[in-house]
KELO-120895 format. One record per residue (C-alpha): x, z, y; residue in one letter; residue number from 1. Coordinates in nm, 2 decimals, padded with zeros to 4 digits. Last residue first. Layout:
REM KELO-120895
       u       w       v  aa    i
       X       Z       Y   A  NUM
...
REM end
This chain:
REM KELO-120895
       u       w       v  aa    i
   18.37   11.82  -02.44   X  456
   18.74   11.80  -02.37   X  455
   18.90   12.12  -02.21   X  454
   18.68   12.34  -02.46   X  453
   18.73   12.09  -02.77   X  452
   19.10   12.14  -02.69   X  451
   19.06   12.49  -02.75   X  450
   18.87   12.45  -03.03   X  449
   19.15   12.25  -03.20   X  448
   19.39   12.48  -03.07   X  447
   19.18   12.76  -03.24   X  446
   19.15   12.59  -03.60   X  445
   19.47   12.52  -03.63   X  444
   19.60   12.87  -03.53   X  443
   19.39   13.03  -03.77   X  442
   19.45   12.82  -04.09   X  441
   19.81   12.85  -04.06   X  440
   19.81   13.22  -04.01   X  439
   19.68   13.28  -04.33   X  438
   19.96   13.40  -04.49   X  437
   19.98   13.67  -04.23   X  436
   20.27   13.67  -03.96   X  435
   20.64   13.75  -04.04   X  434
   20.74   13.42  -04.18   X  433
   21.17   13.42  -04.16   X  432
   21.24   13.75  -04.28   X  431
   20.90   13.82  -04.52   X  430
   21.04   13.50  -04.68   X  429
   20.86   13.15  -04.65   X  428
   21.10   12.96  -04.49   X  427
   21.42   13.00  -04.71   X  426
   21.18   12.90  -05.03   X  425
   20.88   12.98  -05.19   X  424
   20.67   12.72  -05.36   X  423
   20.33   12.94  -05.28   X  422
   20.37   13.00  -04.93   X  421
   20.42   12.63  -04.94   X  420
   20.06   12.56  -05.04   X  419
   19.98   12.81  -04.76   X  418
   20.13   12.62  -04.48   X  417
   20.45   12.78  -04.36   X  416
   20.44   12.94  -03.97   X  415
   20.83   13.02  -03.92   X  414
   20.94   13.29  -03.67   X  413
   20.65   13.53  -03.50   X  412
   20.85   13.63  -03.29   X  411
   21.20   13.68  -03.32   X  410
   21.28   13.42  -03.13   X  409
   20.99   13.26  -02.92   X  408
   21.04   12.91  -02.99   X  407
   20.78   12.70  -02.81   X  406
   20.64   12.37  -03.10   X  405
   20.45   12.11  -02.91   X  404
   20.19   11.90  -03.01   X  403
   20.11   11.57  -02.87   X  402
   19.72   11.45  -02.94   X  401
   19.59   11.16  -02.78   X  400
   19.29   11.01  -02.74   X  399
   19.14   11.43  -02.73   X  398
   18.88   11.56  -02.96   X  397
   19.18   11.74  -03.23   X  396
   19.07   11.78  -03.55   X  395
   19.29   11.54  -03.68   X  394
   19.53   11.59  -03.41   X  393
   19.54   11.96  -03.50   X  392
   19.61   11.90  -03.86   X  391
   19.86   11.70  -03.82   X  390
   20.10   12.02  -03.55   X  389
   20.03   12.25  -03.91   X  388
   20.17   11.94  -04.14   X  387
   20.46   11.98  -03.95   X  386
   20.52   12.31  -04.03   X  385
   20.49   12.58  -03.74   X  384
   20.80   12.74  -03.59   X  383
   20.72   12.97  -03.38   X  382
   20.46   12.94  -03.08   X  381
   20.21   12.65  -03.04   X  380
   20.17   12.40  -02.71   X  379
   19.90   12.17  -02.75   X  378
   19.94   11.85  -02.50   X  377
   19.63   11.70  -02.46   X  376
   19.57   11.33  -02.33   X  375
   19.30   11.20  -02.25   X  374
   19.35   11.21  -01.83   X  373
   19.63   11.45  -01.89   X  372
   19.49   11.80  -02.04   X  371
   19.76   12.12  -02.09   X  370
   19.65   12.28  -02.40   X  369
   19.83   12.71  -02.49   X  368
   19.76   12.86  -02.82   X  367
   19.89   13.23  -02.78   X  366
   19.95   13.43  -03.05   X  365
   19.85   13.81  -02.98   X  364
   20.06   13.97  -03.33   X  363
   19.80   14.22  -03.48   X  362
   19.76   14.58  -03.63   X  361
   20.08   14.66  -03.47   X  360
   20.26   14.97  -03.61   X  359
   20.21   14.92  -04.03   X  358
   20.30   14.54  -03.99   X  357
   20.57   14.61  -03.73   X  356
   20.71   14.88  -03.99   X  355
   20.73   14.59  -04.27   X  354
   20.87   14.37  -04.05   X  353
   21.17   14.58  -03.93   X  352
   21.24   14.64  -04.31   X  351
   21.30   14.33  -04.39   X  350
   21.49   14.26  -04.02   X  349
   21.71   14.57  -04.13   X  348
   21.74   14.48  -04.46   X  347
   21.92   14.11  -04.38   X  346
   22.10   14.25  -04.09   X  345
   22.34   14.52  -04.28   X  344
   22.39   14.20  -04.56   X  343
   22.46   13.99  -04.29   X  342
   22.72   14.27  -04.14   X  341
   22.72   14.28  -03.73   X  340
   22.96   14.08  -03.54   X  339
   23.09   14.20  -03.20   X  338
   23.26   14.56  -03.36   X  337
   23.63   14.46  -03.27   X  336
   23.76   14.45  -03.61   X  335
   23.50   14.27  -03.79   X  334
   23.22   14.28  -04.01   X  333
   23.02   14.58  -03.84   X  332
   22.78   14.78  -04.01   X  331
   22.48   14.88  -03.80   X  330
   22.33   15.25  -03.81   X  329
   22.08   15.42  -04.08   X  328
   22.30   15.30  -04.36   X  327
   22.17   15.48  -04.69   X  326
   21.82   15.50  -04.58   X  325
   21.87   15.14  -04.48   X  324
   21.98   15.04  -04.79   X  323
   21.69   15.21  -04.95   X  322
   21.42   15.09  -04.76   X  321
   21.60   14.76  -04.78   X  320
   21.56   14.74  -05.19   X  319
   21.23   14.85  -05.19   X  318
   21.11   14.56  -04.98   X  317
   21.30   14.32  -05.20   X  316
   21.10   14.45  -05.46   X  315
   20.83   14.37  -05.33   X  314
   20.52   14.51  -05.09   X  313
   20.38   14.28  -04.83   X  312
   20.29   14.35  -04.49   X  311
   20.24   14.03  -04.27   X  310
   20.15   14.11  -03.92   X  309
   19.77   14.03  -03.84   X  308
   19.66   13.75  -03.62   X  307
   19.51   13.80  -03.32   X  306
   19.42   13.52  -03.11   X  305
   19.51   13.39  -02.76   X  304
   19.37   13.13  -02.58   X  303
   19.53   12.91  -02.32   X  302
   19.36   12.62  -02.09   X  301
   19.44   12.34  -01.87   X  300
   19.31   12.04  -01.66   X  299
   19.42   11.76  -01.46   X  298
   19.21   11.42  -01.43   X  297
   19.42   11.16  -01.34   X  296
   19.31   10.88  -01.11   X  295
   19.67   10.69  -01.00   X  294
   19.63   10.45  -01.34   X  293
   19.88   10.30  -01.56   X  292
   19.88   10.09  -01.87   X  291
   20.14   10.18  -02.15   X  290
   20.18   09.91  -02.39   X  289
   20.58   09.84  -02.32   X  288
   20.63   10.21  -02.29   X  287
   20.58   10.20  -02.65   X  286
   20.85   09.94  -02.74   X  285
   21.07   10.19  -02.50   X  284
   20.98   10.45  -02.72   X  283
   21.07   10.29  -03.05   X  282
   21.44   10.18  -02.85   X  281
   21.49   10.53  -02.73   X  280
   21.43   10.70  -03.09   X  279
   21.70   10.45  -03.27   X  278
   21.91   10.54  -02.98   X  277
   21.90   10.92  -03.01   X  276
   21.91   10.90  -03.39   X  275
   22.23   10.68  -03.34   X  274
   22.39   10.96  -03.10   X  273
   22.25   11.25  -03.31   X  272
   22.47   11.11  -03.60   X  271
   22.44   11.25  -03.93   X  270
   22.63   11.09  -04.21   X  269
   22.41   10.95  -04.53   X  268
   22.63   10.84  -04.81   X  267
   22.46   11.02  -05.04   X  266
   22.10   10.86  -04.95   X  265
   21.78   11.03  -05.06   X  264
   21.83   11.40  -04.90   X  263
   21.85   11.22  -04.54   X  262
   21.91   11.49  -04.29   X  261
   21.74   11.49  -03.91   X  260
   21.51   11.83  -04.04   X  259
   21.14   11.89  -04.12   X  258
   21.01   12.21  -04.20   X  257
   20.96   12.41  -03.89   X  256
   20.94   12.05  -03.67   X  255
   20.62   12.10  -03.52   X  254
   20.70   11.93  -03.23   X  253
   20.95   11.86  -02.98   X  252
   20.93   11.79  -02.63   X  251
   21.20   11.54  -02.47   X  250
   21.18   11.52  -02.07   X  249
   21.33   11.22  -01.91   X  248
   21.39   11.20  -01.61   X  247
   21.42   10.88  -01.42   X  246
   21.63   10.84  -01.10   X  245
   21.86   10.76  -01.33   X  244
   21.79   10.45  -01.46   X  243
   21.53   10.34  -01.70   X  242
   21.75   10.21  -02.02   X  241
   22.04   10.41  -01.95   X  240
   21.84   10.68  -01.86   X  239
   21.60   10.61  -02.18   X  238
   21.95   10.61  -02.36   X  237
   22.02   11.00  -02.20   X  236
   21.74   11.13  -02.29   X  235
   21.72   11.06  -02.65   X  234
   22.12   11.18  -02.70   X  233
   22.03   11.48  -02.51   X  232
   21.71   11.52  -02.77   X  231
   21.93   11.42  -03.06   X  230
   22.20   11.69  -03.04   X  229
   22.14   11.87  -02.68   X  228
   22.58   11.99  -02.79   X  227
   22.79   12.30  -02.76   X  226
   23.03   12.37  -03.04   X  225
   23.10   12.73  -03.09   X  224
   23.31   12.64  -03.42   X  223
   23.03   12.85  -03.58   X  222
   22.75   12.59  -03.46   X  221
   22.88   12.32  -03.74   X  220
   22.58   12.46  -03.95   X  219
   22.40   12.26  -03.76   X  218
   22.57   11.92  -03.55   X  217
   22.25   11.72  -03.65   X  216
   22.05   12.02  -03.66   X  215
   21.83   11.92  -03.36   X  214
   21.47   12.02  -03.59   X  213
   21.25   11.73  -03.61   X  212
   20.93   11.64  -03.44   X  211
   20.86   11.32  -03.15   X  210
   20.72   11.45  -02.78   X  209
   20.86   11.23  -02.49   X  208
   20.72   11.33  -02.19   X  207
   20.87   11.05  -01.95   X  206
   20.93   11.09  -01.53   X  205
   20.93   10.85  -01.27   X  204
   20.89   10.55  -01.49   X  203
   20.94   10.23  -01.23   X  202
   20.64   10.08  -01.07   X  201
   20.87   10.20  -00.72   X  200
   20.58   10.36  -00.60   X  199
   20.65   10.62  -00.90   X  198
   20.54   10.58  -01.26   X  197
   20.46   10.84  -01.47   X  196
   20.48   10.80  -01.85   X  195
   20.35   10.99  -02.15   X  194
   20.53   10.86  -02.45   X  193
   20.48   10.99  -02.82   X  192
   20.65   10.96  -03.13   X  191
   20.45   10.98  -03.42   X  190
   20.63   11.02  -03.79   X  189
   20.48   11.36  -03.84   X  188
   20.68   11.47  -04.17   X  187
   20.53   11.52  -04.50   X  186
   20.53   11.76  -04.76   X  185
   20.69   11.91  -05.05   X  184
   21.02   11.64  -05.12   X  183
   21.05   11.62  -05.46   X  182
   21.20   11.62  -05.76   X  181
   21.60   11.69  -05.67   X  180
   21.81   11.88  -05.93   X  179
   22.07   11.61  -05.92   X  178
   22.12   11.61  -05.55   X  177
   22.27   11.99  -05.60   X  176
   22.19   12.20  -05.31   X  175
   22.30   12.33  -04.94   X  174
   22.20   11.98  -04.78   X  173
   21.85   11.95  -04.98   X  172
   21.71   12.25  -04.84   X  171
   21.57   12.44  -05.16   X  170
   21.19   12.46  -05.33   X  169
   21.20   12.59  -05.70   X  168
   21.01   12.45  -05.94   X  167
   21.28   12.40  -06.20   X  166
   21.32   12.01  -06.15   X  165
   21.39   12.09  -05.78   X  164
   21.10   12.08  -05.47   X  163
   21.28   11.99  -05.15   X  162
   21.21   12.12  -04.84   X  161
   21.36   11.96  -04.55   X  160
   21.13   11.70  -04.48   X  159
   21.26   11.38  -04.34   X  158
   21.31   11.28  -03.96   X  157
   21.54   10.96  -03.87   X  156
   21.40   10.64  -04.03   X  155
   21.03   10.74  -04.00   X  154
   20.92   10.64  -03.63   X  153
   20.57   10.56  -03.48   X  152
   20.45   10.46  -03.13   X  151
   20.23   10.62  -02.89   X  150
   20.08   10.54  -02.58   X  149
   20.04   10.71  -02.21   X  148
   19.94   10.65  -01.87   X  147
   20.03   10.80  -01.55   X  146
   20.05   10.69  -01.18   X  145
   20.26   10.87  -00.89   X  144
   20.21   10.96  -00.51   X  143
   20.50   11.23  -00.42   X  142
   20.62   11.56  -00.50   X  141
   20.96   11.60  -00.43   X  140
   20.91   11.96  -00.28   X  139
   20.74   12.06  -00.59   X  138
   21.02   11.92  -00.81   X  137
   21.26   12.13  -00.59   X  136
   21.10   12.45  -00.64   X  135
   21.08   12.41  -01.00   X  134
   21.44   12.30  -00.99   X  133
   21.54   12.66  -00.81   X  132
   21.37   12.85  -01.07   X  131
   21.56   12.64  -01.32   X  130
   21.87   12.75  -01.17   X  129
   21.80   13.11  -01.13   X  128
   21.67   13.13  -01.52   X  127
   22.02   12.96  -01.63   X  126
   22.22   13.19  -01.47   X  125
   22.04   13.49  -01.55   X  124
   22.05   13.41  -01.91   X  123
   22.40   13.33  -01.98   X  122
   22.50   13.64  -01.80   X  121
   22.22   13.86  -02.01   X  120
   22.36   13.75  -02.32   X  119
   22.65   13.80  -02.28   X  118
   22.55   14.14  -02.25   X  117
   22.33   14.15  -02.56   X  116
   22.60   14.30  -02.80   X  115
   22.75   14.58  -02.52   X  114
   22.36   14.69  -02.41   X  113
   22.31   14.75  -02.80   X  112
   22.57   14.90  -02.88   X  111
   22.54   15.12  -02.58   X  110
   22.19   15.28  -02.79   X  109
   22.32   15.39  -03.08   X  108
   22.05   15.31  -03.22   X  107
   21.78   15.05  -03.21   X  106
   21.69   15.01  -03.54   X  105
   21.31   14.98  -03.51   X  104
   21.24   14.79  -03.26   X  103
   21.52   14.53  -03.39   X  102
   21.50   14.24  -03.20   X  101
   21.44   14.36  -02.86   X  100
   21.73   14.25  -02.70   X   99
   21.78   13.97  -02.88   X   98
   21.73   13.73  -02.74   X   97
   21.58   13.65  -02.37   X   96
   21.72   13.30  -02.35   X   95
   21.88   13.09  -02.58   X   94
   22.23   12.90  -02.63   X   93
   22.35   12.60  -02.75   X   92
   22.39   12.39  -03.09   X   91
   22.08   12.51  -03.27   X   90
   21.92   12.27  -03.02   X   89
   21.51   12.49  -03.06   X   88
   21.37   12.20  -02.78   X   87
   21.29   12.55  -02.56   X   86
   20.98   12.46  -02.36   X   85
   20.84   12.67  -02.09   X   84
   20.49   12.48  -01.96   X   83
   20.29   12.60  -01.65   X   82
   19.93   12.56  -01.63   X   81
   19.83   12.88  -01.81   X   80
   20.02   13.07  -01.48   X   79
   19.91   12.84  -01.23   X   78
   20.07   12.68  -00.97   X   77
   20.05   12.74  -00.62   X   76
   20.41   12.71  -00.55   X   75
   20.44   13.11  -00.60   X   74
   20.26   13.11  -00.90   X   73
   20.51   12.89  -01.07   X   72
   20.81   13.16  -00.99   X   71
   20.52   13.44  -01.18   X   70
   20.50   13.13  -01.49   X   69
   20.88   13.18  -01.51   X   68
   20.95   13.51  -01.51   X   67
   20.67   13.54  -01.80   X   66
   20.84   13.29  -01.95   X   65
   21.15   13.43  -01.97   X   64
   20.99   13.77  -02.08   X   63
   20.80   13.56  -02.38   X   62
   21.15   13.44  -02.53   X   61
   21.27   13.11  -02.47   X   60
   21.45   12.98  -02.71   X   59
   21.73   12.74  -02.87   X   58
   21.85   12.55  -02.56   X   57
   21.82   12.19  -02.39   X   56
   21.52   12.30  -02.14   X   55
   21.23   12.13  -02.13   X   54
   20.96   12.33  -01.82   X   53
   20.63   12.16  -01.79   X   52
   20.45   12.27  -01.45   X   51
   20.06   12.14  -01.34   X   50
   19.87   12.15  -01.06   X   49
   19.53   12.15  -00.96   X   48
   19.40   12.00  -00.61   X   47
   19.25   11.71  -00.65   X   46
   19.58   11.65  -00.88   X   45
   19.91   11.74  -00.94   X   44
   20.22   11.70  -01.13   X   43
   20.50   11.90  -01.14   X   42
   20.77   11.80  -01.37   X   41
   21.09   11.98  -01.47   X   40
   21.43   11.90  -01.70   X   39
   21.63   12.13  -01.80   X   38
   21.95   12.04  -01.91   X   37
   22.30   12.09  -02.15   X   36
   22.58   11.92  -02.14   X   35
   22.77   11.70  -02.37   X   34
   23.06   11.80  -02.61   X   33
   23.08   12.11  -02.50   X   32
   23.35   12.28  -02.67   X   31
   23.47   12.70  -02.64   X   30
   23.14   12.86  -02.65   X   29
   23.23   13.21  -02.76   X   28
   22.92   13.34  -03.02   X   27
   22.86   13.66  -03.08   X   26
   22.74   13.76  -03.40   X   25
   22.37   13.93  -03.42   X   24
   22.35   13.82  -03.79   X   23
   22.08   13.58  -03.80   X   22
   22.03   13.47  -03.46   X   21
   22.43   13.37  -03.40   X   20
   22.47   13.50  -03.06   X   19
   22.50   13.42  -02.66   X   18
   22.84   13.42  -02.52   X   17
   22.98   13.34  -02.14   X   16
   23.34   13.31  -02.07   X   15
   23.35   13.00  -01.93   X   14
   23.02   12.87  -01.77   X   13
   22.74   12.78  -02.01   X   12
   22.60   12.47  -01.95   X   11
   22.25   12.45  -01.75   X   10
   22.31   12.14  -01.54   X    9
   21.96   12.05  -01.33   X    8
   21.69   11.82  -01.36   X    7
   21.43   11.73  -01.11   X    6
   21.07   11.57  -01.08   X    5
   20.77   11.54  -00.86   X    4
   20.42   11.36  -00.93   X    3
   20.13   11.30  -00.71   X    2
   19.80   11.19  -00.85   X    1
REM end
């Protein structure tokens, strides 16, 4: 096998905004406290190749991807093999949003161009330079061995939905401790390493896939604060501990309800620094048992499936027709017309999913499996509960199983389980889970066929 590797910066430059996802606000970075990166690795073998694409920022929409799977095919790569991971930092930037956020609610039209131009800046500048580090991890391609373990680690990831003594399910920051029961459902406590050694019999290069949400520095994000919260913090111990001619490239998983905030201990500060370390030192313990070999069979696959657009009648559905009919165009909060109204954005995205669901019969989901010797690496869009990213690797064929969440905003948002769908709560709203209840079920049980495909 050969293996080639590169990182480059991908910090905003002054002056550059992105926006606040839920309101359309623009957002003035004025404070990094670390930079932001993305990391690539090619690997290839007898011939195949392989791309994976970590990039310290909240999204990368479908286009991005698109852009960067056609840059792939240029270097002989192909388009399913190639890997555009967004670690979801709500403490930076995305790419591709928003510009088609609201189909349906597009108007005036040079309000629209004026609200995403920032966007576009921030955008461009980081696509050109991660084109460029694809090109240059090709280049440095060189002979390489892999191997992979995995370790487990519970003191830093907790579930973020907490069942109160009324029934109710809230996030455990924005409530009363005293009305705590439960929390709903587990976290996935596995942390991953997939190591490639250079010549050197040093780690070339480190997959890293472990699930939580980098909130640590969330809801702090209005003071324009840029940070990679844990995954920078991650990275940048196993540098310490590795040295720098190792990269490091964190992949989260299905982290849609599980969060880096204790709801148990009142005294509990968050720290991505500490989380960072506390993760380096489990996965260098699991580096520890890795065993390498130069024979590594490279293979990949995608499937997409239709699943249908979630159309549900309410109340709260009646309520947005009408505001809308009221207030056709957006409402702005401020003086200078960069931040729309919440209240404007709230029925607008109600009522945007109710006409997707009558428009589009189906949302095409794709379920994309990258094979490493026996390891498979599922890559699932949205936000998908944890216990979504478990039931793959129970199902799943492969020695190991490392799912990977890729955050598409706005599509197709959170994934809940059906149980939760039930209980209610912030992530189960026609808003925030636009596809069909049963879009759980259907995603699990293609990736796990999918993998059966690359693995029989």
């Amino acid at each position: 096998m050969n293996a080639g590797t590169t990182h480059v910066d991908i910090t905003p430059l002054a002056g550059m905004h992105t926006f606040e996802k839920n309101s359309l606000t623009q957002l003035h970075w004025r404070t990094a406290i670390d930079p932001l990166y993305a990391k690539v690795l090619v690997l290839e073998s007898d011939g195949v190749k392989a791309c994976i694409i970590s990039a310290d920022i909240n999204a990368i929409d479908n286009r991005c991807r698109d852009e960067f799977r056609a840059a792939a095919s240029k270097l002989g790569i192909a388009p399913e093999a190639t890997i555009c991971h967004a670690l979801q930092n709500h403490s930076c930037p995305q790419m591709g949003y928003p510009r088609d956020f609201l189909k349906c609610h597009r108007e005036p039209a040079d309000l629209w161009e004026k609200l995403t131009e920032g966007d576009t800046a921030y955008r461009e500048f980081a696509m050109s330079r991660i084109i460029d580090a694809m090109a240059q991890a090709n280049a440095n391609l060189a002979p390489a061995s892999l191997g992979a373990a995995s370790g487990v680690e519970g003191r830093v990831a907790w579930n973020r939905r907490m069942v109160t003594k009324s029934g109710e399910v809230q996030m455990p920051l924005f409530m009363d401790p005293k009305l705590a029961r439960h929390l709903e459902a587990p976290i996935d406590p596995e942390l991953g390493v997939v190591s490639i050694q250079g010549e050197s019999l040093a780690p070339l290069a480190l997959l890293v896939n472990y699930t939580c949400h980098p909130v640590n520095l969330h809801p702090y994000r209005m003071e324009h604060i840029i940070s990679a919260d844990w995954p920078g913090a991650l990275s940048r111990e196993l540098k310490t501990i590795y040295g720098d001619a190792c990269t490091p490239l964190v992949l989260n998983g299905a982290c849609g309800d599980v969060n880096p905030w204790d709801p148990w201990d009142p005294d509990f500060v968050r720290d991505h620094l500490r989380m960072g370390r506390i993760l380096a030192r489990t996965a260098e313990l699991t580096i520890d048992e890795i065993t390498y070999t130069p024979d590594v069979a490279i293979d990949y696959c995608t499937r997409v499936i239709d699943i249908p657009w979630r159309s549900e009648p309410g109340a709260d559905l009646d309520a947005a027709l009408a505001y809308m009919e009221q207030h056709p165009e957006p409402i702005f909060s401020d003086e200078r017309k960069v931040a729309i109204d919440q209240e404007w954005m709230l029925h607008a995205w109600r009522v945007e999913t109710h006409e997707r669901a009558k428009q589009d019969v189906t949302y095409g989901y794709e379920i994309q499996v990258l094979r490493l010797n026996d390891v498979a690496i599922v890559c699932v869009p949205g936000e998908p509960f944890a216990e979504l990213g478990l039931a793959i690797k129970r199902g799943s064929r492969a020695g190991l199983t490392y799912v990977v969440h890729m955050p598409v905003w706005p599509d197709p948002c959170y994934i809940p389980t059906p149980d939760a769908f039930e209980n209610g709560g912030y992530e189960t709203g026609p808003r925030m889970a636009q596809l069909d209840r049963n879009a759980h079920h259907q995603i699990v049980d293609a990736a796990i066929e999918t993998i059966a495909d690359l693995f029989a």
